[in-house]
C-alpha positions as CSV (number, residue, x, y, z in Angstrom):
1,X,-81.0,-14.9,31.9
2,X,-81.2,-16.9,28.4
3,X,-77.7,-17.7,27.2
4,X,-77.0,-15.0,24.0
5,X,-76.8,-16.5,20.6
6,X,-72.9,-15.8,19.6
7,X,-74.3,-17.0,16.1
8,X,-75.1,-13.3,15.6
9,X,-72.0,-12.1,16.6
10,X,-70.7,-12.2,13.1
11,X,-73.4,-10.8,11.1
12,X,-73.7,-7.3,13.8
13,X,-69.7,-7.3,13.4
14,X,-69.5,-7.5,9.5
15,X,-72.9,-5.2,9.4
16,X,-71.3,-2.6,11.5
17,X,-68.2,-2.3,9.4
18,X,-70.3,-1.7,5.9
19,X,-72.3,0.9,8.2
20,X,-69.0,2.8,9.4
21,X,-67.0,2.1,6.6
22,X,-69.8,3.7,4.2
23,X,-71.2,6.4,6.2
24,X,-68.7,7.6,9.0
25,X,-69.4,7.4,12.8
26,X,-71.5,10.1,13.1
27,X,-74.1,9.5,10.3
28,X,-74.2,5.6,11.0
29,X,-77.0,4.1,13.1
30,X,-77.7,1.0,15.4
31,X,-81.1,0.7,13.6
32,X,-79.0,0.4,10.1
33,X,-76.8,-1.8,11.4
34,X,-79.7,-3.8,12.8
35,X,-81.1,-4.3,9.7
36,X,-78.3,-4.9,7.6
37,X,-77.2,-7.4,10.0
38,X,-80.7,-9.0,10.0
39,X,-81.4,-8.8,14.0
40,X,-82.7,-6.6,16.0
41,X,-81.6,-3.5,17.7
42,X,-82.2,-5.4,20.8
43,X,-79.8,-8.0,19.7
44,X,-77.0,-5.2,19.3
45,X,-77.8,-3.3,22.6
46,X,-77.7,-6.5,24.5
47,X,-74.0,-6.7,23.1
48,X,-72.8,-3.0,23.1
49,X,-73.4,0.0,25.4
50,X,-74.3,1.8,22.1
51,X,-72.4,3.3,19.0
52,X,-69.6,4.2,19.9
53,X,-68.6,0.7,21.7
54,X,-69.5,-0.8,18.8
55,X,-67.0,1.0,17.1
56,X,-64.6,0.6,19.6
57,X,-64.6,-2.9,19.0
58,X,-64.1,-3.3,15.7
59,X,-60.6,-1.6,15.7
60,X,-59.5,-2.9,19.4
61,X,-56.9,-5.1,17.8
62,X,-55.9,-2.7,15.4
63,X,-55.3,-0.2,18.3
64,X,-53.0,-3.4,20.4
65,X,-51.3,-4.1,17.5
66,X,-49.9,-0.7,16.7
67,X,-48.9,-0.1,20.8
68,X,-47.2,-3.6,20.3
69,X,-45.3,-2.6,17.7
70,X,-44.5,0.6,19.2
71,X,-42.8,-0.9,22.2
72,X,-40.7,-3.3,19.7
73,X,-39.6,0.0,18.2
74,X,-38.7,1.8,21.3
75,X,-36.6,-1.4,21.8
76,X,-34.5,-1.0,18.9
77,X,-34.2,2.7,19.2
78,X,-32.4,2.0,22.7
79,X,-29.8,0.2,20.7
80,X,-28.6,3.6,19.6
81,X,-28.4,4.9,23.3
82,X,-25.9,2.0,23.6
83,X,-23.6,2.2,20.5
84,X,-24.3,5.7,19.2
85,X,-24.6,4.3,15.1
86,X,-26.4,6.6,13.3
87,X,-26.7,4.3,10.4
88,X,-28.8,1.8,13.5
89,X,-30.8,4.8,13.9
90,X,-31.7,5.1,10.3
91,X,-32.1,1.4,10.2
92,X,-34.5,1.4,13.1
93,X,-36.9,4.6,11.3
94,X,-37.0,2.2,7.9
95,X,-38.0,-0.9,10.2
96,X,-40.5,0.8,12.2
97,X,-42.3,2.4,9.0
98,X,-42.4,-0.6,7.2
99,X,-43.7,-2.5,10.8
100,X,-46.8,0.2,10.5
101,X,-47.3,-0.7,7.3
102,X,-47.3,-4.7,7.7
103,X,-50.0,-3.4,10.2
104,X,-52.2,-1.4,8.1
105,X,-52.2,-4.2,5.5
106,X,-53.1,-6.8,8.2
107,X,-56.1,-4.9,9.7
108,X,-57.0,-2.9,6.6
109,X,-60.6,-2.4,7.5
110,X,-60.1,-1.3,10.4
111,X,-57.7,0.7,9.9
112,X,-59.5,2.7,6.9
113,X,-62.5,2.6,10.1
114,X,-59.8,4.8,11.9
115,X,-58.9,7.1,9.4
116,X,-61.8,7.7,7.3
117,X,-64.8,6.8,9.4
118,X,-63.8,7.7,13.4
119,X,-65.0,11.7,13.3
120,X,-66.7,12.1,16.6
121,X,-66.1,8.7,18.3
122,X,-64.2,8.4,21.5
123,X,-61.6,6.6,19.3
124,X,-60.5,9.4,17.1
125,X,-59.3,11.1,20.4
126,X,-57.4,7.8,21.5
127,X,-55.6,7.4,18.2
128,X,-55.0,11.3,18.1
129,X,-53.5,10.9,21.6
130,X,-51.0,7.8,20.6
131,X,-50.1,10.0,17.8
132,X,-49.2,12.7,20.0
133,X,-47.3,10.2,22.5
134,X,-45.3,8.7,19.9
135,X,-44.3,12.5,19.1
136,X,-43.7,13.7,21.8
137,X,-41.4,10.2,23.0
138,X,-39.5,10.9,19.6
139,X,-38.6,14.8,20.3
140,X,-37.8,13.4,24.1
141,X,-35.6,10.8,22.6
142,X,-33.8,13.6,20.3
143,X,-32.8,15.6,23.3
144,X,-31.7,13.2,25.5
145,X,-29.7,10.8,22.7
146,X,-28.4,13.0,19.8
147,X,-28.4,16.3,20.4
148,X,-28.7,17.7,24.1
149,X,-28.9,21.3,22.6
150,X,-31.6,21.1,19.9
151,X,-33.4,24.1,19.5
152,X,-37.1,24.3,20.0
153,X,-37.4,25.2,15.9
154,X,-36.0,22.0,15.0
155,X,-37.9,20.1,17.4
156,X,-41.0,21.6,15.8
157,X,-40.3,20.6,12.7
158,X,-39.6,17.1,14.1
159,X,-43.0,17.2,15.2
160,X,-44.4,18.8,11.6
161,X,-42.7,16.0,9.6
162,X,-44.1,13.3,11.7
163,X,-48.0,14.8,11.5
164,X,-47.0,15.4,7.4
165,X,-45.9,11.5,7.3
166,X,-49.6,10.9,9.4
167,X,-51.3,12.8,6.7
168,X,-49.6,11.4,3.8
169,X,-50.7,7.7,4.8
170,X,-54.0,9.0,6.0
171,X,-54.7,10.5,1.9
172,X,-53.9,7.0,0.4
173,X,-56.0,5.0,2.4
174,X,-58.9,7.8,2.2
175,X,-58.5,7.9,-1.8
176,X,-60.2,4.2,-2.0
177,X,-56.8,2.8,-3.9
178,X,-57.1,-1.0,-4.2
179,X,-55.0,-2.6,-1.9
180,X,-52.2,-3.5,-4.3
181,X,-52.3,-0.2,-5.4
182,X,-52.1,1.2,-2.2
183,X,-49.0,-1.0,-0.9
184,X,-47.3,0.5,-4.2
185,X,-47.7,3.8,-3.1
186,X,-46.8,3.0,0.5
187,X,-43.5,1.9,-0.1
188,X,-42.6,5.2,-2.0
189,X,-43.7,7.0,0.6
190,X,-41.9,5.3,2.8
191,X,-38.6,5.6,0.8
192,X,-39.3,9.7,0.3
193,X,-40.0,9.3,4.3
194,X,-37.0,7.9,5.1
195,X,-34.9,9.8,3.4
196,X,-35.9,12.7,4.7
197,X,-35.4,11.7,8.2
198,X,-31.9,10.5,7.3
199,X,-31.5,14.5,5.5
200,X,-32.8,16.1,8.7
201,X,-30.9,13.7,11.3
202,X,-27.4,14.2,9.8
203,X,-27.9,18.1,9.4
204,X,-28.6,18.1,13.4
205,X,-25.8,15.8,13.9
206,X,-23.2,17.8,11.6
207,X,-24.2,20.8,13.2
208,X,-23.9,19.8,17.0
């Protein structure tokens, strides 16, 4: 077998984001990407399975990076199990938010890939499932560390605030903001965010 030519590696990689980025997962082709990247479809094939590893690839760090820096998160939400302080608690939501958002700014591409472009690829399923994960760990965490009792209500609204949050980040990067602009916004997001956590955690703690 003739040893591949990794000098093409970086054209079909670069290629493949302009094709996602501009026309979605489902509309963009191998043969577009082909010829934007100068090679042939062979050339790509010989690389990927087909579309959708293609995609897959382009946002496979992204993907490690946020499960990372979820497990560093679950770390420092333990520290509450150990000294009950809500204000660590509180602490801990602000840190993880901006954690995301150091994220989203270091794989901005492929993070816009995710949220814009991913309709109908296998990875709009994965990053829908860590989404539903990280909810469900955070209403699990709820019950068994602050309020044993919580009714079913308020864990649904748990759950409604965190897909709202979702949403909210999901609109700035899909309205094409610079990236300047879109850090700006971020961080009031994340300060209208986090205080409504802090409004919603001490009404459940005040009441229980």
């Amino acid at each position: 077998m003739a040893n591949r030519n990794h000098e093409l590696d970086k054209p079909i990689i670069e290629a493949a984001k302009i094709e996602f980025l501009q026309n979605g997962f489902q509309a963009a082709s191998i043969g577009n990407i082909a010829k934007r990247a100068g090679v042939t479809t062979g050339a790509i094939y010989t690389r990927y399975k087909g579309k959708d590893e293609l995609f897959y690839s382009l946002i496979k760090e992204f993907l490690e990076a946020i499960s990372v820096k979820r497990k560093e998160n679950e770390y420092s939400y333990r520290e509450y199990c150990v000294d009950k302080n809500f204000d660590h608690f509180l602490r801990s939501i602000q840190k993880e938010t901006k954690g995301y958002v150091d994220v989203l700014f270091k794989y901005y591409e492929e993070c816009k890939l995710i949220l814009c472009s991913s309709k109908g690829s296998s990875v709009e399923a994965i990053f829908r499932e860590m989404m539903n994960k990280k909810i469900s760990i955070t209403k699990q965490f709820i019950r068994e560390n602050i309020d044993p009792n919580i009714s079913e209500m308020k864990l649904d609204l748990v759950e409604l605030l965190m897909n709202q949050q979702f949403s909210a980040f999901k609109l700035v990067i899909e309205k094409g903001y610079s990236k300047e602009e879109t850090i700006e916004y971020t961080k009031m997001l994340g300060e209208f965010i986090g205080a409504g956590w802090e409004k919603i955690f001490y009404e459940i703690i005040n009441r229980y």
